[in-house]
C-alpha positions, 0 to 999 in steps of 0.5 A: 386591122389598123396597126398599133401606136408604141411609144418608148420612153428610151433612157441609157439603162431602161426603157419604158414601152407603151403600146397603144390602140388606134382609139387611145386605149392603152394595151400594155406597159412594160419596163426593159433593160436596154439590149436588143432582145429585150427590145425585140421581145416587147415590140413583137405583141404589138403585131407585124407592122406597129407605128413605133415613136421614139425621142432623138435622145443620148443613144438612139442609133441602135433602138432605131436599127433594131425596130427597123429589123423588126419590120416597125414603122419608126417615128423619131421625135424631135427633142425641142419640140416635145419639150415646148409640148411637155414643159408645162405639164404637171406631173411627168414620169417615164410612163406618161412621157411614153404615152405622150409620145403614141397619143402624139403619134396617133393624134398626127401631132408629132414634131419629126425629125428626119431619120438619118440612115445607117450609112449616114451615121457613119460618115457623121461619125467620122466628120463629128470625131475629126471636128472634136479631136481638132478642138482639142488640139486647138486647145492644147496649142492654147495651152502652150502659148499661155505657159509662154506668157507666163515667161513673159515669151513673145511668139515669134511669128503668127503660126508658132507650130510651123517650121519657124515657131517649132525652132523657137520652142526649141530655143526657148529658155524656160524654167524646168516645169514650164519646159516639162509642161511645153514638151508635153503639149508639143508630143500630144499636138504631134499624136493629134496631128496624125489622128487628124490626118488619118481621119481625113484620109479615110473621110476622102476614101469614103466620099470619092465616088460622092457626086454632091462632095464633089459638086459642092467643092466647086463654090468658093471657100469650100475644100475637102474637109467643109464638102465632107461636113455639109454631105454628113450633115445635110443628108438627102437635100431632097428632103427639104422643098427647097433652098429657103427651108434648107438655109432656115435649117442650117440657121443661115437666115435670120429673124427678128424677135419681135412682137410687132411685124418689120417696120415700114419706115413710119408708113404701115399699109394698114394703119397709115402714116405714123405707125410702126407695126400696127402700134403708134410711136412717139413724136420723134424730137428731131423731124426731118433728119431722116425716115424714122419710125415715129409719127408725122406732122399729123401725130399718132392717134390719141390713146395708143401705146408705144412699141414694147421696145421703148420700155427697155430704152431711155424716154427721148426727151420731150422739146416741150419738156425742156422749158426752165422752171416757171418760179420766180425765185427758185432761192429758199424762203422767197429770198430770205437767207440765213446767216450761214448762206452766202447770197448768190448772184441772181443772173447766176441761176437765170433770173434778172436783177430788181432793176432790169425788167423782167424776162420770161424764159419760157419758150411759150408764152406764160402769162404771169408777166409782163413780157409775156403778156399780150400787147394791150393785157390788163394789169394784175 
């Protein structure tokens, strides 16, 4: 008899359970309260073995130690990825979320996430609490030396809870509520300090006889205390296939969020010289600085598209777009002008004078006179 698919929608206070047959039927739905009896009584009708799915949400350490007990085979949904699968769904209850879960489940389509165990989530306990209570005391040491600015106080030396800094706190002058909000801060950091220390001595305690705390220690930059925070949170390494996927995990090697694949240095195995990324770019107005991602002297194939990317730029100016206005007497009303308008000297605005001949500033030749024309042209 093939085993059945359970899927728990856990929340803080209750819990949805869903069981499930290997065909999609759905054989029960039932409503808990959080506890572990109550867990274990709605998993036993699913029989001996059941496929068990639950999301990797607020609190769910002791749903997995009590369906382990139960003798389930335990799935643990990772959070991202069933909310790219559930966010586009129209309608979304306790139920159906729990009955996505064992559809997922039984379909082979569940994003996984690796079930860390039980000695592993102490430990992670331990480093997670010691890396708070350490951000909290940075905060309160920020604490003091705002109240310092306030005094218009400089610190004395780059580390004001040494031995240095603890004696100019001492000998700081302050008014009665700064000096009370400064002693305050100084008796927390101090109870910080000592719950740091113990958390540190009992994280050693725990991972002295640790081959991979005591291996890792040997890379440079790497004490105790980053040792003990890459054993917790890597876990078993042999669960990755190897050190790309490790570093992928840990967020060490970045991509490039782009539609179009890496640029080629204006050449694309597959689309020649002047694409990038499989799309044609725009002539570039400075050739020959440098490799760039436009086109060559050949240009881009008529009717492409530039990159997505230029649509959040600037265009590049065009060389053919910086040529000066063609009319012959940019002045309103041909040159006409009023009693209020002061005449403006005409090599001021780039034109000649009546009695210089006629020049054309277009850097190509226009045609409309008689510089421009060619030699031997008739006259208009």
């Amino acid at each position: 008899m093939e085993p059945e698919y359970v899927g728990i929608d856990l929340h803080r206070r209750r819990s949805v359970i869903v069981r499930m047959s290997p065909d999609g039927e759905r054989l029960s739905t039932e409503k808990i309260d959080n506890n572990p009896m109550a867990l274990a009584a709605a998993i036993a009708p699913a029989g001996p073995n059941p496929k068990v799915v639950v999301e990797a949400t607020y609190g769910w350490y002791w749903a997995a130690d009590v369906l382990a007990e139960c003798g389930a085979e335990l799935h643990l949904a990772h959070p991202l990825g069933m909310k790219g699968i559930s966010s586009n769904r129209r309608v979304k209850n306790d139920v159906k979320d729990a009955v996505l879960l064992a559809d997922l489940l039984r379909l082979g389509s569940l994003p996984e996430a690796w079930i860390a165990p039980p000695g592993l989530r102490e430990l992670r306990e331990l480093v997670r609490y010691r890396t708070k209570l350490v951000q909290i005391r940075s905060g309160l040491k920020a604490q003091v030396h705002a109240v310092m600015a306030k005094e218009g106080v400089l610190p004395g030396g780059t580390d004001m809870f040494g031995p240095g800094g603890q004696a100019q706190l001492d000998e700081m002058q302050l008014g009665d509520c700064y000096r009370l909000r400064i002693d305050s801060l100084r008796d927390l950091i101090d109870a910080f300090d000592e719950e740091v220390d113990a958390l540190e001595d009992l994280i050693r305690d725990v991972l002295k006889d640790h081959a991979g705390y005591r291996a890792v220690q040997a890379i440079d930059g790497v004490g105790p205390i980053f040792a003990a925070i890459f054993v917790a949170e890597i876990g078993d390494v042999t669960r990755f296939d190897g050190p790309q996927k490790l570093c992928s995990w840990a967020g060490l090697t970045p991509a490039t969020a782009s539609p179009t694949p890496p640029c080629t240095g204006g050449r694309s195995p597959s689309r020649g010289p002047g694409w990038c990324g499989g799309r044609p770019s725009r002539p570039s107005p400075t050739a020959g600085a440098g490799p760039s991602c436009g086109p060559t002297s050949t240009g881009s194939p008529s009717g492409g598209h530039r990159q997505s990317s230029d649509r959040r730029r600037p265009q590049a100016p065009h060389a053919r777009l910086l040529r000066p206005a063609r009319r012959r007497d940019p002045l309103p009303g041909r040159g006409e002008l009023t009693s209020s308008a002061q005449p403006v000297a005409r090599s001021s605005i780039g034109m000649s004078s009546p009695s210089e001949p006629s020049k054309c500033l277009s850097p190509t030749s226009c045609g409309r006179i008689a510089s421009c024309r060619p030699t031997g042209a008739a006259e208009e």
